[in-house]
C-alpha positions as CSV (number, residue, x, y, z in Angstrom):
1,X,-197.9,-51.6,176.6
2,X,-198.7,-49.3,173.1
3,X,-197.0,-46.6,174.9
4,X,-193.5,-48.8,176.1
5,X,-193.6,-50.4,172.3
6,X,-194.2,-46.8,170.7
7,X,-191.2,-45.7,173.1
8,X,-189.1,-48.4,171.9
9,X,-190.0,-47.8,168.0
10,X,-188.8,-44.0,169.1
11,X,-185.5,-45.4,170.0
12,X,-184.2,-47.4,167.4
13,X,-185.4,-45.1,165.1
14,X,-183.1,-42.5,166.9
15,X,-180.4,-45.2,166.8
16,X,-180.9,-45.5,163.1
17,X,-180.4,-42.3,162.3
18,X,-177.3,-41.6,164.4
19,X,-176.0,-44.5,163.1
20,X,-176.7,-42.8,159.7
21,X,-175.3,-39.6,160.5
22,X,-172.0,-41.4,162.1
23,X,-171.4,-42.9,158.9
24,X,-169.3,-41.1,156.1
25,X,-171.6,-40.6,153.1
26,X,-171.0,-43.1,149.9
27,X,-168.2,-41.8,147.2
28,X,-170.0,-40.0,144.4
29,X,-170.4,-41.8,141.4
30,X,-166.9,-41.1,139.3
31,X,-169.0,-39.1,136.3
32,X,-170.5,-36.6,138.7
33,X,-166.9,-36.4,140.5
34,X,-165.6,-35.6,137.6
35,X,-168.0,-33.1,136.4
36,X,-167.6,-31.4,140.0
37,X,-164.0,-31.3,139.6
38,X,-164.2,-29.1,136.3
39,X,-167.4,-27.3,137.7
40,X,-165.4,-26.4,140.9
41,X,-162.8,-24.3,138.8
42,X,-163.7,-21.3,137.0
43,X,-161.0,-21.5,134.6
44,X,-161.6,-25.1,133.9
45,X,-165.3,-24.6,134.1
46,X,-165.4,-22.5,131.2
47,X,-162.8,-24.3,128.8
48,X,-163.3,-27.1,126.3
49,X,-162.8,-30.5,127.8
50,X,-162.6,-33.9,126.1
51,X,-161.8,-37.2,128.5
52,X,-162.1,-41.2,127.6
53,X,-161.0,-43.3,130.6
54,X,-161.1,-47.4,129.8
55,X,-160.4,-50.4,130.9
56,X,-156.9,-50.6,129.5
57,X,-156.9,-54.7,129.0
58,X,-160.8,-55.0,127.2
59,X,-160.7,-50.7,125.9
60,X,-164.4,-51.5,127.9
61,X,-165.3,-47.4,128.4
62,X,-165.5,-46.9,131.9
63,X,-166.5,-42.7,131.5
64,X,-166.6,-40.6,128.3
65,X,-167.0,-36.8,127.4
66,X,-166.3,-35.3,124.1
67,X,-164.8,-38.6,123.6
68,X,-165.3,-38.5,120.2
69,X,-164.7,-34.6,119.1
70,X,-161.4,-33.3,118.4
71,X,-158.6,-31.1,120.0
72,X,-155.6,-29.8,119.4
73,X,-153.4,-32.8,122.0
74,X,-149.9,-31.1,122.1
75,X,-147.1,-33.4,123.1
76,X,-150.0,-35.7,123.4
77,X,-149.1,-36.5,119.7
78,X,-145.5,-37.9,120.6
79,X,-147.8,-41.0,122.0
80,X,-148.7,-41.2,118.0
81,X,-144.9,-41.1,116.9
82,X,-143.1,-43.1,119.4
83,X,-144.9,-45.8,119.7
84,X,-144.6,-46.3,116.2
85,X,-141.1,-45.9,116.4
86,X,-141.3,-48.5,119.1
87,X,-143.0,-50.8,117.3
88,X,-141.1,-50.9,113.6
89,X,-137.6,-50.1,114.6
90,X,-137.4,-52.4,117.8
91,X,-136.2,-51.3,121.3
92,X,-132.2,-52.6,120.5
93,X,-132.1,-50.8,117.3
94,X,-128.9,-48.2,117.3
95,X,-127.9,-45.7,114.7
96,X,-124.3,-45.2,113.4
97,X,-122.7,-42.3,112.8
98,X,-119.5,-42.6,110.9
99,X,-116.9,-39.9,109.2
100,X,-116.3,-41.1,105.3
101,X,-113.7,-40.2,102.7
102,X,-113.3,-40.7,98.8
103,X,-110.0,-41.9,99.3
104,X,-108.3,-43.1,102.5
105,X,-105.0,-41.5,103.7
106,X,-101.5,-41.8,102.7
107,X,-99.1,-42.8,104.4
108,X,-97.9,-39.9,105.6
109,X,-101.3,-39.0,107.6
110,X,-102.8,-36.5,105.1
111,X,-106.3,-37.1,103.9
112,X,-106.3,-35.3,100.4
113,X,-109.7,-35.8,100.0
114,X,-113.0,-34.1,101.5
115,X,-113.9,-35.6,105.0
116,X,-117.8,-36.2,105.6
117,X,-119.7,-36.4,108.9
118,X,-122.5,-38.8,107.5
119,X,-125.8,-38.1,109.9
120,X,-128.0,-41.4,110.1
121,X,-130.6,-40.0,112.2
122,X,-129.2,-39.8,115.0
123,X,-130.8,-37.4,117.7
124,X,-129.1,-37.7,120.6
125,X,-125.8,-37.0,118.8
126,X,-123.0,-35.1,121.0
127,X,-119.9,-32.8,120.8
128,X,-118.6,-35.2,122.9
129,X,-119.0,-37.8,120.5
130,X,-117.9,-35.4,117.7
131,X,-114.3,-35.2,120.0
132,X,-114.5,-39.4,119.9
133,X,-114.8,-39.3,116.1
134,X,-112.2,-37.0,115.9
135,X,-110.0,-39.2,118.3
136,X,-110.7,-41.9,116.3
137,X,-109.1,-40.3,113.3
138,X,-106.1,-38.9,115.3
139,X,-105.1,-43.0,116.2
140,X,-105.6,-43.9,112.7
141,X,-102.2,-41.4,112.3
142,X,-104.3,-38.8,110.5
143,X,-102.8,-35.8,111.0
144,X,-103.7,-33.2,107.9
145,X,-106.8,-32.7,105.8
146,X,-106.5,-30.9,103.0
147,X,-110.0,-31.0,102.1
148,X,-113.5,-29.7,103.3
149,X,-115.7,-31.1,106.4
150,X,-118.9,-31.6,104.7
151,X,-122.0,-32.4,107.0
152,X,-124.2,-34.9,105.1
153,X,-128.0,-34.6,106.2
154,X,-129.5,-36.3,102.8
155,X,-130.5,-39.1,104.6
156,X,-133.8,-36.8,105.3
157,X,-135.0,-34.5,102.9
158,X,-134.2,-30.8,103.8
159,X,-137.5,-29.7,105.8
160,X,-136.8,-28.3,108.5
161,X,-139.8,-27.1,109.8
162,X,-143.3,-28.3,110.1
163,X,-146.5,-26.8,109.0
164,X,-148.5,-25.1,112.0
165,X,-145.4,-24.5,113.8
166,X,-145.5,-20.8,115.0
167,X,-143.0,-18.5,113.6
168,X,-141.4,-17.6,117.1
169,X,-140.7,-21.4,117.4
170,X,-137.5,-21.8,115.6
171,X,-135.9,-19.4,117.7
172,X,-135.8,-21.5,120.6
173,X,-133.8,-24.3,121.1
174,X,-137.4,-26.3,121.6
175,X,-138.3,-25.6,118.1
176,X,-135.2,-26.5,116.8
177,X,-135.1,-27.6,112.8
178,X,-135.2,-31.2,112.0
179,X,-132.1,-32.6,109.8
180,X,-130.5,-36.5,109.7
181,X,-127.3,-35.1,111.2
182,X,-128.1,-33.5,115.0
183,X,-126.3,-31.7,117.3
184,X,-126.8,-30.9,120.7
185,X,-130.5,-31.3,119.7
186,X,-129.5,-28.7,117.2
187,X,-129.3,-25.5,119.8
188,X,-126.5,-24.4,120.7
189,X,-126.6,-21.9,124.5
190,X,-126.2,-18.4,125.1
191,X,-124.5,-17.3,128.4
192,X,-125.4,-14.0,128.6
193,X,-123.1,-12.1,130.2
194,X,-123.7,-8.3,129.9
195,X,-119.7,-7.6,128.6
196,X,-119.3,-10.7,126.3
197,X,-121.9,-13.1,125.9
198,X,-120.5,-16.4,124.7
199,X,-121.5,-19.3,122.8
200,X,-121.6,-23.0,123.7
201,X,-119.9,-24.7,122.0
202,X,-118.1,-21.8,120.6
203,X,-118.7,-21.7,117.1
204,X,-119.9,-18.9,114.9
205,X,-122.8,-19.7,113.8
206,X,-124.7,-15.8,115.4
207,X,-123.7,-12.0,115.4
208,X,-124.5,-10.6,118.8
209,X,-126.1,-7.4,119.3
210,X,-125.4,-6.8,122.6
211,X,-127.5,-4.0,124.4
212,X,-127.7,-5.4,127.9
213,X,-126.7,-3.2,130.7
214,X,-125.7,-3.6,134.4
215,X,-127.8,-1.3,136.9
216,X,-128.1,-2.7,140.4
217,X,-130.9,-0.5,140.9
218,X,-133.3,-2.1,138.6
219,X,-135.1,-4.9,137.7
220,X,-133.3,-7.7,136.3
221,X,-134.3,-9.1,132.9
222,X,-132.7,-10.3,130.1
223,X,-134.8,-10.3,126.8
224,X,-133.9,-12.1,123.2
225,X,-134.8,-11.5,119.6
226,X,-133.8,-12.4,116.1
227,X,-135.9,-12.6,113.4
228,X,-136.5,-15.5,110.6
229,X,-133.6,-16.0,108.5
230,X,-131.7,-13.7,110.1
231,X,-127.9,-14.6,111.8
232,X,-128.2,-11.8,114.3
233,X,-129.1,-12.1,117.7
234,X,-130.3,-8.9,119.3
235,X,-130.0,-8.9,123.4
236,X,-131.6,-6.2,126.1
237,X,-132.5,-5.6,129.2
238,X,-130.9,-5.5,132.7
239,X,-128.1,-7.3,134.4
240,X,-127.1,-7.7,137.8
241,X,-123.0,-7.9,138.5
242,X,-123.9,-10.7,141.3
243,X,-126.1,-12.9,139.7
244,X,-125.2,-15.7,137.7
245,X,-125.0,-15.5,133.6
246,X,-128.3,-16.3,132.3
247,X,-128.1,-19.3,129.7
248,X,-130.4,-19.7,126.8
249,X,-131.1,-22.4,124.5
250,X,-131.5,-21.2,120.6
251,X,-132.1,-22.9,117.5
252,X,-129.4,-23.1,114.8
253,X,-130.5,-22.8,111.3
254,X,-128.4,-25.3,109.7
255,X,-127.9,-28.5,111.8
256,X,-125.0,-30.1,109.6
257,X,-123.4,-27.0,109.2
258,X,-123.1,-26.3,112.7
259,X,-122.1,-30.2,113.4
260,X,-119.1,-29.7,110.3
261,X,-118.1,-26.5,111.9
262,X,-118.1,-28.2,115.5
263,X,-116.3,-31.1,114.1
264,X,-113.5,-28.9,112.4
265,X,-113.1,-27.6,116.5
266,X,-113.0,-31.1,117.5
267,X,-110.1,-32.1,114.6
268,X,-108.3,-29.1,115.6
269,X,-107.9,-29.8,119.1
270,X,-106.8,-33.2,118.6
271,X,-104.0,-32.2,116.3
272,X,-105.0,-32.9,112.5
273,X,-104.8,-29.7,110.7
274,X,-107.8,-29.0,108.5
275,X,-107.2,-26.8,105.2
276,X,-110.5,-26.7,104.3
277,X,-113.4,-25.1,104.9
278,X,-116.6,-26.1,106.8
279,X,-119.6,-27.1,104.0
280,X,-123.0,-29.1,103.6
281,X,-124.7,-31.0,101.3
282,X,-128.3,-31.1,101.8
283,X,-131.0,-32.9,99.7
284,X,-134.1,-30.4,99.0
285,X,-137.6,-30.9,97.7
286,X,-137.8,-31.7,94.1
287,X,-134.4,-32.6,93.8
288,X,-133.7,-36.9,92.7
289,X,-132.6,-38.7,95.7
290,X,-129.2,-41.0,94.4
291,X,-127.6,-43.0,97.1
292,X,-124.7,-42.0,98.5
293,X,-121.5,-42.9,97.1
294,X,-120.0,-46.3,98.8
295,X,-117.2,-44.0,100.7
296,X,-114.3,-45.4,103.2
297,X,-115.4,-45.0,106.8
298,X,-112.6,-43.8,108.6
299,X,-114.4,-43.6,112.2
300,X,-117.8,-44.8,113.7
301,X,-120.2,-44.2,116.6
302,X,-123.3,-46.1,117.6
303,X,-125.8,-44.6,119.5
304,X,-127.7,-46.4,122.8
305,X,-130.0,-48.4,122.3
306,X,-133.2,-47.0,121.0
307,X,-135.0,-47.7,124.1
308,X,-132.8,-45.2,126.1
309,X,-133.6,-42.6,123.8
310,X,-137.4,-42.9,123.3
311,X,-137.3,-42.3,126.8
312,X,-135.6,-38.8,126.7
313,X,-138.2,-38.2,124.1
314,X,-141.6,-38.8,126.0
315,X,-140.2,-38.5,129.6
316,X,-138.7,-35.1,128.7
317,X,-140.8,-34.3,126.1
318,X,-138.1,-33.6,123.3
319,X,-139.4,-32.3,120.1
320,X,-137.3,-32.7,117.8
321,X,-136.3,-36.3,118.8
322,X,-139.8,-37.1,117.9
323,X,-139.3,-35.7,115.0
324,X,-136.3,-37.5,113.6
325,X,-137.8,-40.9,114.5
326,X,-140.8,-40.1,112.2
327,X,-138.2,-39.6,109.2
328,X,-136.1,-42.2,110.1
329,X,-138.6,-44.8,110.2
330,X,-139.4,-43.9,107.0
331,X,-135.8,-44.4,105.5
332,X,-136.8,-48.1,106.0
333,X,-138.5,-48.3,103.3
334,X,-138.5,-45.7,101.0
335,X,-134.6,-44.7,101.4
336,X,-134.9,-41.4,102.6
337,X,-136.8,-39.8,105.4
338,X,-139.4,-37.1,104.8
339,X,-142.6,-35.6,106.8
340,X,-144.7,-36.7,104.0
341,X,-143.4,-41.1,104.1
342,X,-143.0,-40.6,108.0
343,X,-146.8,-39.8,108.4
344,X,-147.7,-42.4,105.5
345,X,-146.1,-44.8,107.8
346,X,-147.4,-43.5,111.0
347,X,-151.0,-43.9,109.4
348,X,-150.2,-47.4,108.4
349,X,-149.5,-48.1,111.7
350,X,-152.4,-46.9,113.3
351,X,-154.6,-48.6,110.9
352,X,-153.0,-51.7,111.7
353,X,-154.0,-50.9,115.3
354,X,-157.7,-50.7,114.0
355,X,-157.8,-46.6,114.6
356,X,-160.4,-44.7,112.7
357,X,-158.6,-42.5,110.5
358,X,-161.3,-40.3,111.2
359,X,-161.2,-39.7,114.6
360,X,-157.2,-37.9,114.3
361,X,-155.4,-36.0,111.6
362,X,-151.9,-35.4,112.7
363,X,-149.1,-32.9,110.7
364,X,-146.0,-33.5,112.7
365,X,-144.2,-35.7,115.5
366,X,-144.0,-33.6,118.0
367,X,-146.9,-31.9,118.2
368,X,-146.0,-28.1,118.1
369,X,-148.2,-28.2,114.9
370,X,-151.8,-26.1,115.8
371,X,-152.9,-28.6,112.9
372,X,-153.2,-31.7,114.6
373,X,-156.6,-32.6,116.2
374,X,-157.4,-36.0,117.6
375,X,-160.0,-37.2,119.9
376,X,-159.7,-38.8,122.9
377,X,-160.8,-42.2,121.8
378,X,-158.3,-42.4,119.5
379,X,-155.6,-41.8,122.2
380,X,-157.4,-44.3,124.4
381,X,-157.5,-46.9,122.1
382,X,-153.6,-46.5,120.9
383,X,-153.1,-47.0,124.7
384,X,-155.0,-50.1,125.0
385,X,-153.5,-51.1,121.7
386,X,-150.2,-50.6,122.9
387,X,-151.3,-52.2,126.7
388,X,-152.1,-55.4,124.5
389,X,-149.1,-55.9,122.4
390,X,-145.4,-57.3,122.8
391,X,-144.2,-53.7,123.9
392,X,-146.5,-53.1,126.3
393,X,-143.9,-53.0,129.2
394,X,-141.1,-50.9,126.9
395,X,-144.1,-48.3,125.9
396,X,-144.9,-47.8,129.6
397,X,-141.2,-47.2,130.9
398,X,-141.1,-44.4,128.2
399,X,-143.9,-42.6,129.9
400,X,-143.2,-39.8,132.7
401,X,-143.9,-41.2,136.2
402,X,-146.8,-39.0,138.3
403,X,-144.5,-37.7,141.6
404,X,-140.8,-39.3,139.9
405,X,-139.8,-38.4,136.8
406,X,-140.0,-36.7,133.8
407,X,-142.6,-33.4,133.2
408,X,-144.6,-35.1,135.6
409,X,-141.7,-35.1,138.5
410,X,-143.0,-32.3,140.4
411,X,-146.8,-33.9,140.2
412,X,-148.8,-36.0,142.0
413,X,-146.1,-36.1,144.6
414,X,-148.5,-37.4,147.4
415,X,-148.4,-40.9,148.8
416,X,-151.8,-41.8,147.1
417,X,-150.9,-40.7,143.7
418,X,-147.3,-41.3,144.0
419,X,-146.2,-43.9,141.2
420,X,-150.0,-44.6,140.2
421,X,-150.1,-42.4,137.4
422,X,-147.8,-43.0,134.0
423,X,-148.5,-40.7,131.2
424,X,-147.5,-38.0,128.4
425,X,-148.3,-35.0,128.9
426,X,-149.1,-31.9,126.8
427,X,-148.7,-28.4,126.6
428,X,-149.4,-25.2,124.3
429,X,-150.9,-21.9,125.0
430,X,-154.1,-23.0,125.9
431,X,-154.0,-26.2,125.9
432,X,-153.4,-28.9,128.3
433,X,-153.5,-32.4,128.0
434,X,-152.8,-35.7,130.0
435,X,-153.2,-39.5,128.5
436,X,-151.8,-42.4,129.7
437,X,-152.4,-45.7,132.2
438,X,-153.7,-44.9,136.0
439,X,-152.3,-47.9,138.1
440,X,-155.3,-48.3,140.5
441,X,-155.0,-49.4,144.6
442,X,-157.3,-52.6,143.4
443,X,-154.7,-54.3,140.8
444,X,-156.7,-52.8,137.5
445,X,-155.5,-50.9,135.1
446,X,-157.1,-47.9,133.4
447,X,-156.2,-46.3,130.2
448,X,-157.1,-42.1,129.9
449,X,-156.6,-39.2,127.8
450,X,-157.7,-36.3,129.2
451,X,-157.6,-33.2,126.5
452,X,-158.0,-29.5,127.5
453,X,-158.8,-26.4,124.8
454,X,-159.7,-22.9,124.9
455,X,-159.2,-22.1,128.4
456,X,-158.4,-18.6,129.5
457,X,-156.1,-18.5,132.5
458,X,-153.3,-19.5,134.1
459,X,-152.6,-23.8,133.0
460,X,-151.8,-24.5,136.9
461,X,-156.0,-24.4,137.2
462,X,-156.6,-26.6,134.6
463,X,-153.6,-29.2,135.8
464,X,-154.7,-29.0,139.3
465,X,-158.2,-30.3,138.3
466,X,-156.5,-32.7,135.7
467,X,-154.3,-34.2,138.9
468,X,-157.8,-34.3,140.8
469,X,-159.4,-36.6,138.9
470,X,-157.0,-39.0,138.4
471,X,-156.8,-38.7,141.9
472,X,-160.2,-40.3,141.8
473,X,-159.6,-42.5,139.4
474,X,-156.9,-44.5,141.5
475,X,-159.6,-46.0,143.6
């Protein structure tokens, strides 16, 4: 009888353990996940990583590391500026852009007075809407101007460039200099084409030095220079007859002299015959601000609504757009934009939103400036800040979509991540950063930021390990 009970002990022990080994083994707990994940990578193993993730309705921490030291965020800083912008300028707020004269025209369609292109801030101005401007004054029976296109910028005060930018920025058209009257996000392309490389639009703002040269032979590449200050462009390198022109995106120094000169193309083509030259008038450091005269407006355009275009800005992750709204929210109350009243009333806003002004200090909009450093907690609680407010839904459509749209269209594509994940990324040489709201399967929402420094190697290694947690975090 001991032996039959001792056999039958035998077997559903046996049983137990099968049953054990059948069963998949229990998810590991999300920190050691997570600290796998990073451990896994050597690239991400050895770089400098700072992550809050928290209950995005309470702020309740859910997992923290280096929550509360600082990094350089990136674009992770246009979460700073546009929600601000957001929240004090209002999702239906436009911006008119309007052509102005001393004196209106006489009757026989001459306008013997200068003709100004009045920027409000605007940053999603085009040369399209420079042509409807133009149209505008053509139907009016304008057909002669006899003085000078002036493009007005003093709604902001002339800085066009942020400290901690890098010198090689304002060459490209993603470093492009800040100014109240934008154009074409103030670049302008190159095609490069090895006989004659042309301009788009086509108006001389660059000498060319052309050096490129066509061997079929060799390896095609196209390489760009010009330095600080200086209007010419040098090109080099090899060209291809059978391959397409190149295009590149530059910079222009002078925004509203590159909008005057593209609206003088505009008047032309639409018949009105302009005398004058192409000017500016800027309003520099130092110098007293007086309001602008009260001038006839001969010809308007409104922009979207702002909601479309805070949209470009995160989604895309547009520089100088970011940039513009910080100085235009600004102008509402001191009169004129600057860096300096923009981040006064971006600091306002954040205290409003109970943020420790110790845990960030931010230098610009965009976040190109190597001077900002914020912690990860702070970016976690704007996001429950903004999860809480009236805005909550507006703020989220700005964000890029894991696996749909924006810089985070080609992530996250799979069916589990697919949709789940909504957030800004962020990007300089080594950096990497990712903060925003993981939608998970079980109806909760989680707010993250997710801040990456000092790695050395390629930024697909620390992305794909970035992509793997919130993988894990969607459960």
């Amino acid at each position: 009888m001991a032996r039959k009970q001792s056999y039958r002990t035998l077997i559903a022990a046996l049983a137990t353990a099968i049953s054990l080994v059948a069963q998949p083994a229990p998810a590991p707990p999300l920190a050691a996940s997570i600290h796998a994940l990073i451990a896994h990578s050597p690239v991400a193993a050895s770089a400098y990583w700072g992550i809050e993730i928290a209950d995005a309705s309470t702020g309740a921490p859910i997992f923290r590391l280096n929550h509360d030291n600082f990094f350089v965020p990136a674009s992770n800083t246009k979460l700073f500026s546009t929600a601000l912008t957001l929240s004090r300028l209002g999702p239906r707020f436009r911006i008119e852009t309007t052509l102005q004269s001393a004196q209106p025209p006489d009757p026989e369609g001459t306008l013997a007075s200068d003709l100004i292109l009045k920027g409000a801030g605007d940053p999603s101005l085009k040369t399209a809407d420079l042509d409807a401007l133009a149209a505008q004054l053509a139907e009016r029976g304008i057909h002669r101007i006899t003085g000078s296109i002036i493009g007005d910028d003093t709604l902001f005060l002339a800085e066009p460039y942020n400290p901690g930018w890098s010198i090689d920025d304002a060459v490209e058209g993603y470093g492009a200099p800040i100014s109240a009257l934008t154009l074409n996000d103030n670049s302008i392309t190159l095609h490069v084409n090895a006989a004659v490389p042309t301009f788009e639009p086509p108006v001389p703002l660059l000498m060319i030095e052309n050096q490129i040269q066509t061997d079929e032979m060799a390896h095609a590449r196209i390489h760009y220079d010009r330095l600080p200050g200086s209007q010419t462009l040098r090109l080099w390198g090899i060209t291809h007859s059978d391959t397409p022109d190149p295009q590149i995106s530059l910079g222009v120094d002078d925004p509203a002299r590159y909008a005057a000169l593209t609206l003088m193309d505009s008047l032309q083509r639409h018949g009105i015959e302009v005398t004058g030259k192409a000017d500016v008038r800027h309003s520099f450091p130092g110098e007293k601000f007086d309001p602008p005269p009260a001038n006839i407006v001969l010809a308007r355009h409104e922009s979207l609504p702002l909601i479309e275009d805070l949209r470009v800005t995160d989604k895309s992750s547009q520089n100088l757009h970011a940039e513009t709204y910080l100085r235009l929210v600004s102008t509402q109350k001191e009169g004129q934009g600057s860096r300096a009243a923009g981040l006064a009333e971006l600091h306002a806003f954040l205290e409003k939103a109970a943020i420790d002004q110790r845990l960030y200090s931010l230098h610009d909009a965009s976040g190109l400036s190597r001077l900002n450093v914020v912690t990860p907690h702070a970016i976690v609680e704007l996001l429950v800040y903004m999860a809480k407010s009236a805005n909550d839904e507006n703020f989220v459509t700005m964000l890029p979509i894991g696996g749909i749209d924006g810089t985070l269209e080609n992530r996250m594509k799979t069916k589990r991540l697919k949709g789940r994940i909504i957030a800004k990324t962020g990007s300089l040489t080594h950096v990497t950063a990712l903060s925003g709201y993981v939608l998970r399967r079980k109806g909760k929402r989680y707010a993250f930021s997710i801040l990456v420094n000092n790695y050395n190697g390629p930024a697909t290694d620390i992305r794909t390990v970035i992509d793997k947690i919130c993988n894990v975090l969607v459960d």
